[in-house]
C-alpha positions as CSV (number, residue, x, y, z in Angstrom):
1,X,0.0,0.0,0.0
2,X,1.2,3.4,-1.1
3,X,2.0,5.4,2.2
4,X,2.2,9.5,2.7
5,X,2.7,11.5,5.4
6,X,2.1,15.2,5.2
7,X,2.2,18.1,7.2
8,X,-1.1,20.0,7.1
9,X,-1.9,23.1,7.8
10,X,1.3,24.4,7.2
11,X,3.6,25.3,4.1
12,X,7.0,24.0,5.4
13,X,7.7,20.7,6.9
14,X,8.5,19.9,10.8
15,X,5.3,22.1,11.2
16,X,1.0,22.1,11.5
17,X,0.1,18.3,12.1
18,X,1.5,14.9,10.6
19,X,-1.3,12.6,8.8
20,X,-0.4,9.5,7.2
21,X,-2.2,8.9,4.2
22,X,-2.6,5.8,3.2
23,X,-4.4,4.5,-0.6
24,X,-6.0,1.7,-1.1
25,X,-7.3,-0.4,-3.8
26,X,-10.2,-2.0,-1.4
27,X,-11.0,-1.9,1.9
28,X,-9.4,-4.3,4.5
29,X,-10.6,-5.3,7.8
30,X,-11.4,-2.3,10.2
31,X,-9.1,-4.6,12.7
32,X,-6.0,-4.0,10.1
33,X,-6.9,-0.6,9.4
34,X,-6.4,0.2,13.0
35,X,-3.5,-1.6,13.4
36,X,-1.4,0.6,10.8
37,X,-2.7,3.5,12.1
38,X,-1.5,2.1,15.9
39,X,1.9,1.4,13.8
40,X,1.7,5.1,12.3
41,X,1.5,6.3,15.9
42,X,0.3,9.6,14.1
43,X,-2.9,11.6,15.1
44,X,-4.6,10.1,12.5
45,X,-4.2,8.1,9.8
46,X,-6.6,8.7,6.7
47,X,-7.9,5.9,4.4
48,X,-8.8,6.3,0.7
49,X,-10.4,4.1,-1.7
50,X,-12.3,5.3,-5.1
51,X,-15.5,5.3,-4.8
52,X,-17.8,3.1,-6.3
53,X,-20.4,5.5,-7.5
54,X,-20.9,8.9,-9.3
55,X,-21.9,10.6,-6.5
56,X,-18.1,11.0,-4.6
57,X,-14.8,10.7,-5.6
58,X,-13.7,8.8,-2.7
59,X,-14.3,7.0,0.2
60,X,-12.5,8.7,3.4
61,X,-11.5,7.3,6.7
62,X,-9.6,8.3,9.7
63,X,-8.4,6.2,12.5
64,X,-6.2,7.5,15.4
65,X,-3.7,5.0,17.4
66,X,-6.9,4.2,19.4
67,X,-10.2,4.6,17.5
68,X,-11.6,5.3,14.1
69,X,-13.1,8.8,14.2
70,X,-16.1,10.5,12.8
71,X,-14.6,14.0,11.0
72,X,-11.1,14.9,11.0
73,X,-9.7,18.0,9.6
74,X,-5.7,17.9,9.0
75,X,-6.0,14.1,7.6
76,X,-8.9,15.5,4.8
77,X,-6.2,18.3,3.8
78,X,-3.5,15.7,3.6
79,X,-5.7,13.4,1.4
80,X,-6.5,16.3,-0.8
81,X,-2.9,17.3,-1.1
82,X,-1.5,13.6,-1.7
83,X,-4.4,13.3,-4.7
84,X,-3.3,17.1,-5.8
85,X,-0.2,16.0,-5.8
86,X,1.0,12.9,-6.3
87,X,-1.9,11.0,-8.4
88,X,-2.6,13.3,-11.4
89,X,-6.1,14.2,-10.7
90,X,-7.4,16.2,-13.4
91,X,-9.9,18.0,-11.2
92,X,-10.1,21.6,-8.8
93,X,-12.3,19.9,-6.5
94,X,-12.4,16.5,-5.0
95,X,-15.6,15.0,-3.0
96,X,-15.2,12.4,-0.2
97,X,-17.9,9.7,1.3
98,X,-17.5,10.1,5.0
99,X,-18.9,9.2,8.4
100,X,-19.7,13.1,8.2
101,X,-21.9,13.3,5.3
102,X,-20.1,14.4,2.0
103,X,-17.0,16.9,2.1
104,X,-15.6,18.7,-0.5
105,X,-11.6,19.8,-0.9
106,X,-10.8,22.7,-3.8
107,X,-7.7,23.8,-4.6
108,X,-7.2,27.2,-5.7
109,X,-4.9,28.9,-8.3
110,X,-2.1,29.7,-5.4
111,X,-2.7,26.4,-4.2
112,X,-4.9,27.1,-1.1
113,X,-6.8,24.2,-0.6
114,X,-10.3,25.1,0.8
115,X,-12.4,22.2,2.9
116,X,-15.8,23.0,3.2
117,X,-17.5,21.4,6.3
118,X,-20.3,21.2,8.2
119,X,-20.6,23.9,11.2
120,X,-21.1,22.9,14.5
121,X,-24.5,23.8,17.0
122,X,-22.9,24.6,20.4
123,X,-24.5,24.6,23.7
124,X,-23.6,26.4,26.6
125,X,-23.1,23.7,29.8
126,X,-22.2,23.9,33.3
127,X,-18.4,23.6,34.3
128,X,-17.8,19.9,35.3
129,X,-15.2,19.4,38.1
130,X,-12.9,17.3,36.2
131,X,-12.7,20.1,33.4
132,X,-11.8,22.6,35.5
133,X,-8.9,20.4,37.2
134,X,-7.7,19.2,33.7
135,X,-7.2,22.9,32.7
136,X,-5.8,24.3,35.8
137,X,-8.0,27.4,35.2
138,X,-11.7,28.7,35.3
139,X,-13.0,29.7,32.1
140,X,-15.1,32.5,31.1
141,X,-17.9,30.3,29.5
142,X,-17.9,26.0,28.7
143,X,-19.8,25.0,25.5
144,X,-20.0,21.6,24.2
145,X,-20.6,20.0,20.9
146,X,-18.7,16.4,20.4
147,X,-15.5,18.6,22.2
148,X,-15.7,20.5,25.4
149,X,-14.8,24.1,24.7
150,X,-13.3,26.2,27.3
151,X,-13.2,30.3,26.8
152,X,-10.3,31.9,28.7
153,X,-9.5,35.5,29.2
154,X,-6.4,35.6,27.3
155,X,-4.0,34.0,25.0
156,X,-1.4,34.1,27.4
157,X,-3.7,31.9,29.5
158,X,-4.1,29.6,26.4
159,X,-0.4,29.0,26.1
160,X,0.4,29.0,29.8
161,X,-1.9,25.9,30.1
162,X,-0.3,22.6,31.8
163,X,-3.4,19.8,31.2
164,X,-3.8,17.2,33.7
165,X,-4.8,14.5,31.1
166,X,-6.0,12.1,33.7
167,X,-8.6,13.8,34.9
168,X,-9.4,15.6,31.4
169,X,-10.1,11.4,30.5
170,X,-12.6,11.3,33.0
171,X,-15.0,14.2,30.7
172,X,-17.9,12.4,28.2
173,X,-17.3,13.4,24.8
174,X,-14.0,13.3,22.2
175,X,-11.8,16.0,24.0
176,X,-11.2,19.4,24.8
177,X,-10.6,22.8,23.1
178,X,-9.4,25.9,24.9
179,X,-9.5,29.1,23.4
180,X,-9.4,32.9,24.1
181,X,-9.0,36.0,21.6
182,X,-5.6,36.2,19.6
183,X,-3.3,39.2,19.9
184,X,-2.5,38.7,16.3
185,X,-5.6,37.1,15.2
186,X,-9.0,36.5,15.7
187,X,-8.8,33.9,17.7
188,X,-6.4,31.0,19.4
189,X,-6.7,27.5,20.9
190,X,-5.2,24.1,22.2
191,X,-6.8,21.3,21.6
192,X,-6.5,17.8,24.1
193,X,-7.9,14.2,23.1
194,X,-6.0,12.0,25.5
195,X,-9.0,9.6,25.2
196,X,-7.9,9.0,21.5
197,X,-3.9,8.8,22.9
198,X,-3.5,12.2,21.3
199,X,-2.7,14.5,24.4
200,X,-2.3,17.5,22.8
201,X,-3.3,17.7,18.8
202,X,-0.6,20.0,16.7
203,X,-3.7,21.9,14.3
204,X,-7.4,20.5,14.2
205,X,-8.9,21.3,11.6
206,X,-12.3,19.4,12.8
207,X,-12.3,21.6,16.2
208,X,-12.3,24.7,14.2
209,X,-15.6,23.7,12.8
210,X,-16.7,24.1,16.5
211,X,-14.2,27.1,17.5
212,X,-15.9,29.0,14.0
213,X,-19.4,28.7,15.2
214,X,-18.6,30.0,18.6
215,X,-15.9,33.3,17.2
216,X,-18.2,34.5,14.5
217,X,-21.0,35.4,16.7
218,X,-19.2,36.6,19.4
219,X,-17.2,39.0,17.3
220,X,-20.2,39.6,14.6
221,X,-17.9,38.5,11.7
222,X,-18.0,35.7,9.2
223,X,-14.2,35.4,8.0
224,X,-11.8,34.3,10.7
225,X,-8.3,33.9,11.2
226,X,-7.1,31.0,13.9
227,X,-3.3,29.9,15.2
228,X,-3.6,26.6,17.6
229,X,-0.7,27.0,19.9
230,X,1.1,24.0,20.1
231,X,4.6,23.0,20.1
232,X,4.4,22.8,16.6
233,X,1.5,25.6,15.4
234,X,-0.3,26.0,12.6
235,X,-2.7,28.6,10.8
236,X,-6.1,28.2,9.7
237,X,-8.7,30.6,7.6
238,X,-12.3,30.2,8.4
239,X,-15.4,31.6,6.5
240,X,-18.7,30.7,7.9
241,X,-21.5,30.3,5.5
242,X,-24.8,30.8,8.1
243,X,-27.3,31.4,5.2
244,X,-26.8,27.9,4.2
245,X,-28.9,25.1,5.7
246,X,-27.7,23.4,7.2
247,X,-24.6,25.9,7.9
248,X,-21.6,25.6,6.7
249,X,-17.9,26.0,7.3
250,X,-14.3,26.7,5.2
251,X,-11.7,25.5,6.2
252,X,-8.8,26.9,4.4
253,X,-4.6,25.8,4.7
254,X,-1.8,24.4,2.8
255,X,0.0,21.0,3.0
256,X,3.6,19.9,2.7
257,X,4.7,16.0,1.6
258,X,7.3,15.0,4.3
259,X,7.5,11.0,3.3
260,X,6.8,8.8,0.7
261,X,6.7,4.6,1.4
262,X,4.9,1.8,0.8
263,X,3.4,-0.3,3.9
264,X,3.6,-4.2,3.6
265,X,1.3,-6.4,5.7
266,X,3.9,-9.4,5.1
267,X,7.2,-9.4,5.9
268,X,9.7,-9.2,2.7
């Protein structure tokens, strides 16, 4: 199997977040496809296989080193980038069969590529206790979609943060986002799944689907610039499209190849 790994959400290598990316001619057994993406030991590992009908281009699946996941960001950029390219596709946009509906990758002119995804509905929630002890701080406001999201007063809080991932394990739901307004941008975050054996996620594209819903109300604006602060960073461009029904996100970043391999199941 032909194997890539590319840096997303960035335009040089050693930065934004590694995805494997791996093609396949037909699907294996869930059970194998989770062991190669235990073996990648990368946040996730996307899947590809042509689709069998006119509808999508491809069939797209991501699997982290614990658990096959229902929408990932960085991995769908990767996949778009490795078709882009590496396999001569004579198209500006590419379509993908998910777990989350149908989503859409185009590539512009100065090769931009532009995911467009679906927004997320937030609800404000109470603070649990073991969110408050997994941050170390006490946030402004807690919403919730399938990630906690945590408002704090500052960016400086934002990168200051030490998780306790123990007791951020103990919270229902995929993980946790903090965020707080950007000095140089409109907005900032971290983002924590230690329940998927990602502690800390480099650049999530899939939590700025939720971190877009919650920015472009509060600051009455439907373009958006994001950094995730992590050891690595990464920049992201979001556009909101709230007159569509259901609403809709862009997601908008470059990709870099950093490897090129093939993966055998059987020993040589």
């Amino acid at each position: 199997m032909r194997l890539y790994q590319v840096d997303a959400f960035s335009d040089e290598v050693f930065a934004g977040n590694p995805a494997a990316v791996v093609l396949l001619d037909e699907w294996l057994d869930d059970g194998v496809l989770q062991q190669v993406a235990e073996e990648n030991n990368l946040s996730e590992t996307a899947f590809l296989v042509a689709a069998s009908d006119a509808e999508t281009d491809y069939e797209l699946r991501w699997f982290t080193p614990a658990a096959e996941v229902d929408l990932c960001g960085h991995a769908t950029l990767a996949s778009a980038h490795v078709l882009f390219e590496h396999c001569d596709v004579d198209a500006s946009t590419l379509s993908f069969a998910t777990r989350s509906g149908v989503l859409t990758v185009a590539q512009q002119e100065n090769g931009l590529l532009v995911m467009d995804f679906p927004l997320s509905q937030l609800k404000e929630v109470t603070f649990p206790a073991s969110l408050m002890r997994g941050i170390g701080a006490e946030p402004m406001q807690v919403l919730k979609d399938f990630d906690y999201i945590a408002v704090l007063n500052s960016e400086a809080e934002v990168r200051a943060l030490k998780p306790n991932f123990s007791a951020l394990c103990e919270l229902d739901g995929r993980g946790v986002l903090v965020t707080a307004a950007g000095e140089d941008c409109d907005f900032v975050s971290r983002c924590f799944f230690p329940k998927l054996r990602v502690d800390e996620d480099p650049v999530t594209g899939s939590a700025h689907c939720e971190l877009a819903a919650y920015w472009s109300e509060r600051l009455g604006k439907s373009k958006l610039t994001a950094k995730q602060l992590s050891a690595r960073g990464g920049s992201i461009e979001c556009e909101v499209l709230a007159e569509q029904q259901p609403a809709r996100v862009l997601l908008k970043g470059r990709a870099v190849t950093y490897l090129e391999g093939t993966i055998r199941l059987r020993p040589c």
